[in-house]
Structure formats: C-alpha cells, structure tokens
C-alpha positions as CSV (number, residue, x, y, z in Angstrom):
1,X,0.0,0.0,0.0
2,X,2.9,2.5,0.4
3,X,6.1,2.8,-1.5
4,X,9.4,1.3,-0.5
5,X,10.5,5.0,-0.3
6,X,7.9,6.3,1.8
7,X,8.2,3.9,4.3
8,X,11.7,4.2,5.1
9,X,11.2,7.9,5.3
10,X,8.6,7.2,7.7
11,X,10.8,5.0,10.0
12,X,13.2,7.4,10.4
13,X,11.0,9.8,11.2
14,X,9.5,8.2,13.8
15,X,12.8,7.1,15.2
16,X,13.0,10.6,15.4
17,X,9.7,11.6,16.9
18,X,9.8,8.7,19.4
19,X,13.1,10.6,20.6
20,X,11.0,13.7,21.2
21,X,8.3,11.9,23.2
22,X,11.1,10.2,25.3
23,X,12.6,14.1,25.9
24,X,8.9,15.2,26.5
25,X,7.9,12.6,29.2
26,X,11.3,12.6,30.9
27,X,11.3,16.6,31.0
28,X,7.3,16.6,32.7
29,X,8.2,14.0,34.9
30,X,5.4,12.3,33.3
31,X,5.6,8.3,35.0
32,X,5.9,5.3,31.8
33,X,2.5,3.8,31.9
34,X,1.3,0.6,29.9
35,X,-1.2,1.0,28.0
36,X,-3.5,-2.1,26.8
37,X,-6.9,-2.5,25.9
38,X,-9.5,-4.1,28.3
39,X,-8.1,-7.7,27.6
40,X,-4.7,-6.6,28.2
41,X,-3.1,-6.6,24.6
42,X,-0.9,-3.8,24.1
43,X,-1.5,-0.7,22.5
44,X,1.5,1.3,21.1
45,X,1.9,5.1,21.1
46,X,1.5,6.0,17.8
47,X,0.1,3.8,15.0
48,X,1.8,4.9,10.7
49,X,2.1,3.3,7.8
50,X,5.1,1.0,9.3
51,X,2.2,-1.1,11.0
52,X,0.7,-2.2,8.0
53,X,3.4,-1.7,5.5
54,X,3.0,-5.4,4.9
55,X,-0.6,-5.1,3.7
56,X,-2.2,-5.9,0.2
57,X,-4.6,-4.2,0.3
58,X,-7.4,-6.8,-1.9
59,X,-6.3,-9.6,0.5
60,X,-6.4,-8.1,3.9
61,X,-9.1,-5.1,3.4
62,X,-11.0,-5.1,0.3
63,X,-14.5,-4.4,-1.0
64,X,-17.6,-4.6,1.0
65,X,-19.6,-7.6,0.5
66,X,-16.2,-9.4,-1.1
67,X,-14.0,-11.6,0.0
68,X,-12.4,-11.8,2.6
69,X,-15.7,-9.3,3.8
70,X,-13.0,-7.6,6.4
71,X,-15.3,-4.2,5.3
72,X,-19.1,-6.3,5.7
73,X,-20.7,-8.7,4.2
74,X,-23.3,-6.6,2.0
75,X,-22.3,-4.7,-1.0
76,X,-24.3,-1.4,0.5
77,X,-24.2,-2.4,4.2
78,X,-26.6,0.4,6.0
79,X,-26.9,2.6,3.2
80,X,-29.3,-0.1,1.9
81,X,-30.4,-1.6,4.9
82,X,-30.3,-1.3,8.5
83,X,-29.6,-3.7,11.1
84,X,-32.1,-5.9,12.8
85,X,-33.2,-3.8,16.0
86,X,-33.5,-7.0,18.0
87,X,-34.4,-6.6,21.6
88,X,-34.2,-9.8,23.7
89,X,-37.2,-10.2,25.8
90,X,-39.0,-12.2,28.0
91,X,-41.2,-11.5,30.6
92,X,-42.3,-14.0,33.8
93,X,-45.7,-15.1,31.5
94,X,-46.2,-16.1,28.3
95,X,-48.7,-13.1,28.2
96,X,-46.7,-10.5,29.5
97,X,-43.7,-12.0,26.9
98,X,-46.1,-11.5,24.1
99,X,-47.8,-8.2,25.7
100,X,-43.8,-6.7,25.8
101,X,-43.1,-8.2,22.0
102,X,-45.8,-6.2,20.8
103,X,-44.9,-3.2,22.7
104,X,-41.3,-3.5,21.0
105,X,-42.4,-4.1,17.7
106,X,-44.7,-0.5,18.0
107,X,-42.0,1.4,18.9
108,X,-39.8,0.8,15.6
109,X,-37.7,-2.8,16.9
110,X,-37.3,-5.1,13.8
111,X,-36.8,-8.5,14.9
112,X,-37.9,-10.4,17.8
113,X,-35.4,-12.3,20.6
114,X,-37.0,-14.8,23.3
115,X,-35.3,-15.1,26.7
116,X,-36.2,-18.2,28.3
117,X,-36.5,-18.7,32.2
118,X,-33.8,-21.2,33.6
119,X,-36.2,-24.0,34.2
120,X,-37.0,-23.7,30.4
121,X,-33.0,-23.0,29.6
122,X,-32.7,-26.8,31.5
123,X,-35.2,-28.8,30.3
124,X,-37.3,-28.5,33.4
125,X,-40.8,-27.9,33.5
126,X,-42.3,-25.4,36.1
127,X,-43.7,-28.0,38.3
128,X,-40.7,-29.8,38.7
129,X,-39.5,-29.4,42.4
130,X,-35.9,-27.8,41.0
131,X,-37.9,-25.2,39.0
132,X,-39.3,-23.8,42.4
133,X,-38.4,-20.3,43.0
134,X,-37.1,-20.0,39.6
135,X,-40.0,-19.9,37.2
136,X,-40.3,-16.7,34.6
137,X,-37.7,-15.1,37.1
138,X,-34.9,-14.3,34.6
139,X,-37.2,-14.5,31.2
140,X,-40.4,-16.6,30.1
141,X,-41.5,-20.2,30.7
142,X,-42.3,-22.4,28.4
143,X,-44.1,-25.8,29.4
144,X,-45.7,-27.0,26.5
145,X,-46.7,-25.2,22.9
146,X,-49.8,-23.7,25.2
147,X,-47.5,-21.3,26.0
148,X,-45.7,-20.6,22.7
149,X,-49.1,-19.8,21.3
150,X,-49.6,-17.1,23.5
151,X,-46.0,-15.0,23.7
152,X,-46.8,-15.2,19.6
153,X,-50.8,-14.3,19.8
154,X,-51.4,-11.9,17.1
155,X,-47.6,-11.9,15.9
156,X,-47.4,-13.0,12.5
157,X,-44.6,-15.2,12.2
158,X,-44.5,-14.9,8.4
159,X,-43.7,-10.9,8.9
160,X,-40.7,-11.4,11.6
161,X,-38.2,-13.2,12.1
162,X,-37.3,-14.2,15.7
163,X,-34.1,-15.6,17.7
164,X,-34.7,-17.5,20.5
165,X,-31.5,-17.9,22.7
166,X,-32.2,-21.4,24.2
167,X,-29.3,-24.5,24.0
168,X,-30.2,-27.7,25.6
169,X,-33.9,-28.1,24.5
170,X,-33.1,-25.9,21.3
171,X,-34.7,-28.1,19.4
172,X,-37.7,-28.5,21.2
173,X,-38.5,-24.8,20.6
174,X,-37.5,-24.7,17.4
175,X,-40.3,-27.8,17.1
176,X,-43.0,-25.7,18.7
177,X,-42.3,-22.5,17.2
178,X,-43.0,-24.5,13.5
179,X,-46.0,-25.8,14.9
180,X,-47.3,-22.3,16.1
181,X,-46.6,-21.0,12.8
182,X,-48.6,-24.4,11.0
183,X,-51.8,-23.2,13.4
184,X,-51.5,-19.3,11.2
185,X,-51.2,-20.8,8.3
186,X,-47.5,-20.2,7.6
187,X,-45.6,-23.1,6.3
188,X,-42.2,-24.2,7.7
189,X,-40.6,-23.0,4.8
190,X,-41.7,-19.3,5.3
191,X,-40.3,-18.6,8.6
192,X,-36.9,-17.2,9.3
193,X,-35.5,-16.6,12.6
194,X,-32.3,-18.5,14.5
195,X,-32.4,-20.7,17.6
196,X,-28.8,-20.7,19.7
197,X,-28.1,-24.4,19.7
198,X,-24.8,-23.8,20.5
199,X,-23.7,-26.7,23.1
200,X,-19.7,-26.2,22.6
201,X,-19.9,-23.1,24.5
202,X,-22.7,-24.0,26.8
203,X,-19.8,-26.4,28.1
204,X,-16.8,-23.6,27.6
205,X,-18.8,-21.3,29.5
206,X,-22.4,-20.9,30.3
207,X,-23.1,-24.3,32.1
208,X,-26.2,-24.8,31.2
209,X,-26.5,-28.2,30.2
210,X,-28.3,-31.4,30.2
211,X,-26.9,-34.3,28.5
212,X,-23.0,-35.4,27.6
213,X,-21.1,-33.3,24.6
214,X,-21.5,-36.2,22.2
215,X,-25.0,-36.8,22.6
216,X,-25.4,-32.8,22.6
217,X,-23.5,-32.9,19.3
218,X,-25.6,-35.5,17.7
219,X,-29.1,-33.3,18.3
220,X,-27.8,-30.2,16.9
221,X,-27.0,-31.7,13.8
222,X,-30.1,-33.3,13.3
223,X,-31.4,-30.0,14.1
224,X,-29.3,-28.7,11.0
225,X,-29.8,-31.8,9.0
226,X,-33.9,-31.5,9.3
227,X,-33.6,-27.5,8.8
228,X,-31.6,-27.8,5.4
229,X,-34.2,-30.0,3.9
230,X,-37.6,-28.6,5.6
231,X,-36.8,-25.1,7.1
232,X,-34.7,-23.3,4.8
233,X,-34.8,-20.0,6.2
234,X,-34.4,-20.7,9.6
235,X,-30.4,-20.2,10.9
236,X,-29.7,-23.2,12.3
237,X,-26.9,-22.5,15.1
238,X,-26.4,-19.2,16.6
239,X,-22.4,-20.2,17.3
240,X,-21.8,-17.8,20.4
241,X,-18.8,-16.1,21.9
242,X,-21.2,-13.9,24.0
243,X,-21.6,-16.1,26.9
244,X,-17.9,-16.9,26.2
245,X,-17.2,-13.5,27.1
246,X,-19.6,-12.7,29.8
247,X,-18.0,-15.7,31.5
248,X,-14.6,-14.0,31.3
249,X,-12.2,-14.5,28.4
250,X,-10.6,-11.5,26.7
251,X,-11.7,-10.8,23.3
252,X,-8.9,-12.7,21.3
253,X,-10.5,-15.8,23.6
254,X,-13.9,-15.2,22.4
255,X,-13.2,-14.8,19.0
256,X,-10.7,-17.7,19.1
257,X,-13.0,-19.8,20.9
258,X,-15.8,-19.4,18.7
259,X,-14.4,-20.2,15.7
260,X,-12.9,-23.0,16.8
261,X,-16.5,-24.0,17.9
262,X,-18.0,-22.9,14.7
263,X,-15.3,-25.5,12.8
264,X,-16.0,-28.1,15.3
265,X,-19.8,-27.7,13.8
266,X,-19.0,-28.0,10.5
267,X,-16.6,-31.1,10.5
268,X,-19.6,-33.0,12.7
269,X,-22.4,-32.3,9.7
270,X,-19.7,-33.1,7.0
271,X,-19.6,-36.2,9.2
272,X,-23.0,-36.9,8.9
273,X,-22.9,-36.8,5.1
274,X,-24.0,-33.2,4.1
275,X,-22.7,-31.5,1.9
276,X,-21.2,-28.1,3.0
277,X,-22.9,-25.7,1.0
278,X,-25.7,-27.2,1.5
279,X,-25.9,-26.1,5.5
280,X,-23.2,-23.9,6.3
281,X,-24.8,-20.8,4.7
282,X,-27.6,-20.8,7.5
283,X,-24.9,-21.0,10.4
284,X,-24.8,-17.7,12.4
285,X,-22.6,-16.3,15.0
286,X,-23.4,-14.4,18.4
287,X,-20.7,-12.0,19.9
288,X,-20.3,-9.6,22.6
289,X,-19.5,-5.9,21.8
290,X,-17.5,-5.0,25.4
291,X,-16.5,-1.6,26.2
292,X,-13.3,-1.3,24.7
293,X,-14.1,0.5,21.5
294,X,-11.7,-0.2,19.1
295,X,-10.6,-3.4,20.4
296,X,-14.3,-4.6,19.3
297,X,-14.3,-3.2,16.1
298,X,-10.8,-5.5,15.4
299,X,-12.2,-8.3,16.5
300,X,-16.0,-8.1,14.4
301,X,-13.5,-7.3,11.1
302,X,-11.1,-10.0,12.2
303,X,-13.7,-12.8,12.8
304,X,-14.9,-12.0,9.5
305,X,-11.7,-12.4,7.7
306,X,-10.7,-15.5,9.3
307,X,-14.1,-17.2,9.0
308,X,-14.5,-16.8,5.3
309,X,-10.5,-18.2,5.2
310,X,-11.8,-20.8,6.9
311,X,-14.8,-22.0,5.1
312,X,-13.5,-21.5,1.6
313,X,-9.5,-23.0,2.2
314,X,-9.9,-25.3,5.0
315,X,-13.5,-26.8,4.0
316,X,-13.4,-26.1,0.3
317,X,-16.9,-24.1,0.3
318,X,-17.9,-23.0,-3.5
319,X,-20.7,-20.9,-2.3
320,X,-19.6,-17.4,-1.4
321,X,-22.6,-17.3,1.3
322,X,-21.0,-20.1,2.9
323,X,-17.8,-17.7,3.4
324,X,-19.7,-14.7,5.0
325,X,-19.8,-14.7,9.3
326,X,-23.5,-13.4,9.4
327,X,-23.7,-12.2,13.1
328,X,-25.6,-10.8,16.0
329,X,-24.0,-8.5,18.7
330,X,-25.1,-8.0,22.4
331,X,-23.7,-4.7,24.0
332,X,-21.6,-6.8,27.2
333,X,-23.9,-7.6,30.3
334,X,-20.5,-8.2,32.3
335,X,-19.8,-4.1,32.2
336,X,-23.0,-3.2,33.4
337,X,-22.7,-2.1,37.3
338,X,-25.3,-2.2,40.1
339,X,-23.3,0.8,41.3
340,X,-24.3,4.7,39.6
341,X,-27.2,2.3,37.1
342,X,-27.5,5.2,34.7
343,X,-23.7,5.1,33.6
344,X,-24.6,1.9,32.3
345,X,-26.5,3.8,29.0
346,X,-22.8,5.2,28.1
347,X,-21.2,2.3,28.1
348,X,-24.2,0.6,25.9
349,X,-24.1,3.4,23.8
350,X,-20.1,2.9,23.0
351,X,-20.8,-0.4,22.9
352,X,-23.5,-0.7,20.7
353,X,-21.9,1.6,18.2
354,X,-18.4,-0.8,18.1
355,X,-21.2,-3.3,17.2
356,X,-22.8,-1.1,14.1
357,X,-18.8,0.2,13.5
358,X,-17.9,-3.4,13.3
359,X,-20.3,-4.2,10.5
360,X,-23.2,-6.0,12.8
361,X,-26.2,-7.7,11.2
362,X,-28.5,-7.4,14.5
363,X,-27.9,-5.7,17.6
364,X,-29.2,-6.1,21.4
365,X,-28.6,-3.0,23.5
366,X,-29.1,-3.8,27.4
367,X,-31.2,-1.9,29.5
368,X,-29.5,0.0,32.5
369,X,-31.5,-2.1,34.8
370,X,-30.4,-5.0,33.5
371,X,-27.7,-5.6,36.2
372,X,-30.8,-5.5,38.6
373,X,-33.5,-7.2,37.0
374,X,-35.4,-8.0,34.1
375,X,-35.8,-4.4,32.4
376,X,-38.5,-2.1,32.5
377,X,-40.6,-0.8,29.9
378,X,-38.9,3.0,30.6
379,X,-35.5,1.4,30.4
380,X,-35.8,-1.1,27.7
381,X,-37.4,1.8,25.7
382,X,-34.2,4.3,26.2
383,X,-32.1,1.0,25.2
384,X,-34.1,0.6,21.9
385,X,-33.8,4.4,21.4
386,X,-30.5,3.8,21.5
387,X,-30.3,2.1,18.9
388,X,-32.3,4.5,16.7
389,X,-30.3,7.8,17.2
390,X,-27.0,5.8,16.7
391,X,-29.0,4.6,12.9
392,X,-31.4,7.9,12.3
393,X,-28.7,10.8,13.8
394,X,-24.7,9.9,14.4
395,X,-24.4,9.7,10.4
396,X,-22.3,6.3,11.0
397,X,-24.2,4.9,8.2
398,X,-23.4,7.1,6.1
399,X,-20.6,5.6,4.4
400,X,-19.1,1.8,4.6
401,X,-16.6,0.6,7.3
402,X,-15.4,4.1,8.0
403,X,-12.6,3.1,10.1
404,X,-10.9,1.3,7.1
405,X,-7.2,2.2,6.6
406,X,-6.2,3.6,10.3
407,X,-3.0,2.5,11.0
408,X,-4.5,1.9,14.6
409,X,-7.5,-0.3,13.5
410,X,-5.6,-2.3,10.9
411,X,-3.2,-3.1,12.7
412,X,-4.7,-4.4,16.0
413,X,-7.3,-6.4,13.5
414,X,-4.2,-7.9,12.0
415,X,-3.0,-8.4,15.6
416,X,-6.2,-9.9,16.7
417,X,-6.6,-12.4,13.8
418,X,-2.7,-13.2,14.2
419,X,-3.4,-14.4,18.3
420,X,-6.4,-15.9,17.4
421,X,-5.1,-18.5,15.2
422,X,-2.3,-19.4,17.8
423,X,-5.6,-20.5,19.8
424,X,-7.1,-22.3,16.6
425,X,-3.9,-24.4,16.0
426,X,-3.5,-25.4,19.3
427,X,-6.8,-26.6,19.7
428,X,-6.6,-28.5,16.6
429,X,-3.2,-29.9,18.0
430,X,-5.6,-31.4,20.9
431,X,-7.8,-32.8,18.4
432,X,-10.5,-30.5,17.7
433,X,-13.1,-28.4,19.8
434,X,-15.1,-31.5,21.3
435,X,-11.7,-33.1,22.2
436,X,-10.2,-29.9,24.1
437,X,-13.3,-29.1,26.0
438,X,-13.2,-32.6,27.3
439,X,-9.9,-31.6,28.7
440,X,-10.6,-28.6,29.8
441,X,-8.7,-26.4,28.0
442,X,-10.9,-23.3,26.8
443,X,-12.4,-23.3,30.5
444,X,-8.8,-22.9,31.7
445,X,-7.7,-20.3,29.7
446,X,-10.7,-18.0,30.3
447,X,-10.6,-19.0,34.2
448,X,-7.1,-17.6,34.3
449,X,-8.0,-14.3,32.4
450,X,-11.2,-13.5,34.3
451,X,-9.1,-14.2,37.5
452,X,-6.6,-11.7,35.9
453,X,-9.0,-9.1,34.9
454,X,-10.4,-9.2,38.8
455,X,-7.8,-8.4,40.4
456,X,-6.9,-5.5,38.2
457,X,-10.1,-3.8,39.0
458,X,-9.7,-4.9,42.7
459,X,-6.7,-3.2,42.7
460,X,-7.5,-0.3,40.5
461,X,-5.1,-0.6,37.5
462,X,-8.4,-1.1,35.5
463,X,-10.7,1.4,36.4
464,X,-14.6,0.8,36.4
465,X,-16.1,4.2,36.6
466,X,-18.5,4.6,40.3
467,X,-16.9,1.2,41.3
468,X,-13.5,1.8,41.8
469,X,-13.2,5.4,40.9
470,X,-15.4,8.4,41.4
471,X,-17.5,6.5,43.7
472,X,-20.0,8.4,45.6
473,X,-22.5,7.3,48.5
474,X,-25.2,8.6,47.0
475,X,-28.0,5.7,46.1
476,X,-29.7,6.4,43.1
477,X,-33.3,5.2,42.9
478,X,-34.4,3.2,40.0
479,X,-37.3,1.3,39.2
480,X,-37.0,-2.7,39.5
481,X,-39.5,-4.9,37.5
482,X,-39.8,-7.7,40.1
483,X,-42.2,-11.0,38.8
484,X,-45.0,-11.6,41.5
485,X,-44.6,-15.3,43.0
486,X,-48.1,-15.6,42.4
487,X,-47.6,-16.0,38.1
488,X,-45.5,-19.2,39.1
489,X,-48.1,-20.8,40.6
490,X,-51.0,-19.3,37.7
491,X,-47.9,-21.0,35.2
492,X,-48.4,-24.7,37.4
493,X,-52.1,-24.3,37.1
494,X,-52.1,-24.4,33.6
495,X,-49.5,-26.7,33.2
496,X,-51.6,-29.2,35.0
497,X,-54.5,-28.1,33.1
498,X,-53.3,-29.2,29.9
499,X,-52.0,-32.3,31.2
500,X,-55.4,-33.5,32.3
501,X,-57.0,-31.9,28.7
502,X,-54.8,-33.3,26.1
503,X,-54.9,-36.9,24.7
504,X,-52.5,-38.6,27.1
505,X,-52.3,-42.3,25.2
506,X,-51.3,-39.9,22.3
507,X,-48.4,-38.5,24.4
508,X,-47.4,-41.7,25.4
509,X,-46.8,-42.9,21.8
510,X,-45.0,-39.9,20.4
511,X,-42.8,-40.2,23.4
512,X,-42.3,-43.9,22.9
513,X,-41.8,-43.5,18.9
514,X,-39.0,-40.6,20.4
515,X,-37.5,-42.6,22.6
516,X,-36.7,-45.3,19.5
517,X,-35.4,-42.9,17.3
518,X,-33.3,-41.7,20.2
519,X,-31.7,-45.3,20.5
520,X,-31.8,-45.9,16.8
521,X,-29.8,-42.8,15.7
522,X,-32.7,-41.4,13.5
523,X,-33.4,-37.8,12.8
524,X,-35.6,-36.9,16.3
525,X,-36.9,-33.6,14.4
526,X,-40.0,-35.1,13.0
527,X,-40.5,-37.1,16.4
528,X,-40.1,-34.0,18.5
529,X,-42.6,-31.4,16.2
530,X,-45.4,-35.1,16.5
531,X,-44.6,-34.5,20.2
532,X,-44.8,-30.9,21.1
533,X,-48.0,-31.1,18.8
534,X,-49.3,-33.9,21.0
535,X,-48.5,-31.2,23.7
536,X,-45.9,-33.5,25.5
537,X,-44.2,-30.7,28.3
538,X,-40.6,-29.5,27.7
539,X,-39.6,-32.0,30.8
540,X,-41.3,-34.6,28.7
541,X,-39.4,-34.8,26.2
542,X,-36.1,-34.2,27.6
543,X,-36.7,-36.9,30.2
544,X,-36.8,-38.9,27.3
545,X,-33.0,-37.9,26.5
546,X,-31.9,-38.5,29.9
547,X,-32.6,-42.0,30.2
548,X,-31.6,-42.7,27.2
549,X,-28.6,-40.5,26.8
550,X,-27.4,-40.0,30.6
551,X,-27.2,-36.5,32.2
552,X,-24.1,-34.2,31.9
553,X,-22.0,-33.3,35.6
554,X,-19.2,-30.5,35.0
555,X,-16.2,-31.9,36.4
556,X,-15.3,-28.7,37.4
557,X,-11.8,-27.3,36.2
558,X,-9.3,-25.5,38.8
C-alpha cells in the first residue's frame, strides 16, 4: 500500500519523533505507563504506515460484500439496509412475553429475541420441584406449545423473524415454534429466525446443560440436517462467543474460541454426510461488543476475515454465502454495574456503536436495569432508542466501514486475527473443539484471564467508573420490574390443566416412537414437532433424552 521509499522515510522519522516523546515525558516528569486494551493486549503510542506496511490491500481489506468481507458482508451495508433492532425479551408469563413483544415491535424494533426462564433453559418444567423459585424469574416459561401460542398471539410469524436464545432443548422450541406457525397458516418453509443451539460453548462457559457433549452434538445436527431439507430460512446454530465473554475470556478468547466452535460444527455435519454448501450458509454467530471500542471493532472485522479463510480454504466451500460470518451482537452484560445504574446507558451506547462500526447484522442494546432485574418498559425503551439515534442521527451509516485504513484499526485487526489462530492451532493440535473441551482447556484459559482481569479492577489498574473510581454514597433510585410469585403458581395451574386436557395415550406414543429414534440414531426432528404437537411438556421430552442419553456433571476445572 505504500512505497518502499515512503516507508523508510517514515521510519526514520519516527525514530525521530519517538526521541522527542522520550525528551517530553522525561522533562514533565510524566511516570511510563502501559497501556493495553481491556483484555490486556498492548496498545503502542502511535500507530503509521510501518504497522501495515505489509498489507495488500485486496487480500487483507478489500471491498464490501467481497471476499475476505473484512469491510461487511453486503455490498451497501446500512446505506441499503439497516440492522435488525433486536431486543431480547422475555417476561415471567407467556402473556406478559407476548404483551412486551408487541410493545417493541410498535416502537420501531425489527426483529424479535425470546429469553427463556432457567427451568426452560434446562429442560425443566415449572412444576418440577428444582424449578421452584425460579419460574419466569430471569425470562419466560415455556411448558408445552400452550404457552408458545400465547408470547406469539397476534404476531405474524411470516412478517418477523425471531431468535430465540435457548441450547439444551433448542430443538424442542425450534419444534413448537414451526407448529405455532402451521396453526397461522405459515408453512415451515416461510419462517426465518435463529435458535442458539450452541452446546460447545454451553460447556466452555455458560453451564447450562443437560446431556453429555456427544449426545449434545448428535441433536444439533439433526437440528441442521432437518432445517436444510424442511426449514430453509431458519439459521440453524447461533455459534456464540457472547456467553464466552460474559464468562470471562478477553476478546482474542472469544473470537478464538468461537471459531474453533463454529469449525467443530462443520466437520460434525460433513460427518454426517451433508454437503457443506448445502448447510453452512444458515450458520450464524453471536458476539459480545465489550467496552473497549476499538478493540471490538478489530475483532468483528477479524472474525470476518478469518471465517471466510476458513470455510473457503480449510473446507473447500464454492458458495460465497458459505464464506460470509452473518452475526448478532449483544452490548456486554458483564460491564454493566449495580453501582451509579445510569452510567450503564454510556457504556451501551459505546458499545453498541463498536457493534454497528464493526459491521453487525443485529444488535441487542441492554437496558441500565439490566444488572438488577429484568428491564422495564422506561428502560428497555431508552435501550431501543438507543439504537435509533445511533441509525437515524450519528451519520455512521453514512458511508461503509469508516474506520478502514487507520493504522491503529488495521493493525490491532491484523494483531487480533494473528493471536487468534495461535488459539485455533493449538486446539486442533488437541484434536479438535469436542476433544479440548473434554480436557478442559478453553475453561482454563478464560478461568485464568477472568481471575486476571479481577484483580486489576480490585486493585485499581483497570478502572470501572462509580466502582472503583469516582464512587459516591449517593444511592440512586431506579425502578426494579420484580415478577409476582403468584404468576409461578397461575404457570403450574395451567400446566396441570393441559396435562389432564390433552390426549394422554397420544403423548405416550409420540414419546415412545422418540425414545426409539433416540436409540436408533434417527433424525428426532419429526419425532419431536409429532410430540410438542401432541403437547408433550418441555420436561417430557427431555426426560426422554436423559434415560436414554445419561445426564451431563461439570467436572469442574481448577
């Protein structure tokens, strides 16, 4: 990108400058400080032309919607469309989940995002004695597809699409979801949306689990295997480094470990026999956007780069779709404080535009309540709002990837990308994703840079602003959405209703005829939709899986 002659005039005129910096600081008595970015990686003085001297520019930046889609994967990016406004929501009730949807969609969001209550995250239903206390606290609960036909009352599923963040029982939901849509009318083939799916990093990082890795594996691609033949539009994994992240590891970590998780889903449906164009272009990825601002940008243009590397040299894809790393972004839960709540819509408004910087296709932006409780309607409203002045007034979108070029973003991108595939090869050394989770190595490495990254703000070397620096004893008052213990039991009610209503010998064969497949290594997709359409409970089903597949224990890694 620069001549031969040029840069050797620029070295030695930095040699130069860096002499007068050295002067300056000595003569101000000014102390020699290391800078790094939030996950401790470096960050030089002064970025030129020397720091990416080495670049072609075709290969390592190129055109919009080209390969290697370092600048996006669209041609026109948001000068021809937006991003997905995608709130994530769920709300103690089915009716209150589908009262706050339609609320959302009102007020200008674009695409709909489920949160699930942990009993429902685990396969429990709500009357199961280890769902006590628990039910609709942390999103909605979902028994049987009684309650999926409520959150979606008067929603038409052939007008949005919707992600539904849910891992164990992924494909349980994804089941009632396509029934749902059957009872408006709107074939499988019409709706579009993405369930999570992602049991790699359940096991790196968010521990919610239910049966072994293997067993997990083999359900997820049936989950892709039945989608690429009956529910084309749907995305089929959701292959996250948020939770990655949010459970500690620095953002070469995430985007390391994701990949590596992503290419651990590939190889196991090429395994099964598909072909990968066939699946891989319905494969999306979940990341965090953390409050280090350029460090996030790196790491959305760096993920991009080295997936589409991936896919086209390592697994031969012909279809350019197959290259591109389609992705949603969630401004970073894990910098959100209890402490001074309202600084919390600063750091999701940096956040969220790294995310819309960094090329995003949908965004999440949390709600400064969110470190307390499930949002309110004030505060989810000034999150979504968020969102809309960052698309309607910053200008951002004016022009693609506008940070293409700096010497400062090129290089830590290149940087990024470089440590990331030190990661990538060594977990291939190990034998492969499934093989180094089973020894424990991703949960290592982000145990020992959370640990890290603690005791820097314990100390104060990183600096949490009203926890560790400008702290004040004031208490500021905000609102907290609590759920009434009286909706869990109204939830059990109904539950118990349906189990007395339905056609229980029915329930008993679909889960019989599930429990064969299960044991005979058949597709369970068209067992699990005769099931959940049968209105066999969540618990049902997955009970089903546990006696047949065993349930998962984490070892625990120290």
């Amino acid at each position: 990108m620069f001549s031969p002659k040029t840069i050797e005039q620029v070295r030695e005129m930095q040699e130069t400058w860096l002499r007068r910096l050295e002067d300056h600081r000595c003569a101000h008595g000014e102390r020699m400080e290391r800078f790094t970015t939030v996950s401790g990686q470096e960050i030089k003085p002064l970025y030129t032309p020397l720091d990416i001297s080495h670049h072609d520019f075709l290969e390592k930046i190129g055109f919009p919607g080209e390969y290697p889609y370092t600048r996006g994967i669209q041609p026109n990016m948001y000068r021809g469309r937006l991003w997905t406004m995608r709130m994530f929501a769920g709300m103690g009730t089915a009716e209150e989940t589908n009262e706050r949807f339609r609320y959302l969609l009102s007020q200008g969001q674009t695409g709909l995002s489920v949160a699930f209550d942990m009993p429902t995250l685990m396969g429990r239903d709500s009357d199961d004695p280890l769902s006590r206390g628990e039910v609709g606290k942390c999103g909605v609960a979902v028994d049987t597809l009684a309650d999926m036909e409520i959150i979606f009352k008067d929603i038409p599923l052939d007008k949005v699409t919707t992600s539904m963040t849910i891992n164990p029982p992924a494909s349980i939901l994804l089941a009632m979801y396509i029934a749902v849509a059957e009872k408006q009318g709107v074939r499988k083939d019409q709706i579009g949306g993405t369930i999570q799916n992602d049991m790699l990093k359940e096991f790196i990082a968010q521990k919610t689990f239910m049966l072994p890795l293997r067993p997990s594996m083999r359900i997820i691609v049936d989950t892709v295997e039945y989608c690429t033949r009956e529910v084309p539009r749907w995305n089929t994994i959701s292959i996250s480094g948020y939770h990655i992240r949010e459970a500690g590891a620095t953002a070469v970590q995430e985007l390391a470990f994701t990949l590596a998780d992503g290419i651990g889903y590939v190889e196991a449906c090429l395994e099964r026999g598909l072909k990968v164009d066939e699946f891989a272009p319905r494969f999306s990825f979940f990341f965090d956007s953390h409050i280090d601002f350029f460090e996030e940008i790196a790491k959305f243009r760096a993920a991009r780069r080295m997936w589409a590397k991936i896919m086209r040299e390592r697994f031969g894809a012909k279809d350019p779709r197959s290259w591109m790393l389609r992705f949603h972004t969630q401004t970073a839960g894990c910098s959100l404080t209890a402490q001074q709540p309202y600084n919390n819509v600063i750091r999701t408004t940096l956040e969220a535009l790294a995310a819309v910087l960094g090329g995003t296709q949908s965004l999440h932006t949390n709600s400064l309540d969110e470190v307390l409780a499930l949002p309110s309607q004030e505060a989810v409203t000034i999150a979504l709002r968020t969102q809309q002045i960052i698309a309607e007034e910053s200008g951002v979108t004016n022009t693609i990837d506008p940070l293409a070029g700096s010497y400062f973003v090129e290089a830590l991108t290149d940087e990024m990308e470089a440590k990331a595939w030190e990661y990538i090869h060594k977990i291939d050394e190990l034998g492969g994703i499934v093989r180094a989770i089973e020894l424990g190595y991703p949960q290592k490495e982000i145990a020992e840079a959370a640990y890290t990254y603690q005791r820097e703000v314990d100390s104060g070397k990183r600096v949490i602003v009203g926890v560790n620096k400008y702290v004040t004893d004031e208490e500021i008052p905000v609102e907290i959405l609590k759920i009434d213990e009286a909706r869990e039991q109204a939830q059990i009610r109904r539950l118990r209703e349906i189990k007395k209503t339905r056609d229980n010998s029915k329930v008993r064969k679909c889960l019989d005829e599930l429990r064969r497949a299960s044991e005979e290594n058949r597709n369970l997709l068209p067992y699990i939709l005769d099931a959940v359409k049968s209105y066999a409970t969540l618990q049902e089903i997955c009970d089903v899986w546990r006696q047949v597949f065993g349930e998962y224990r984490d070892p625990g890694y120290f």
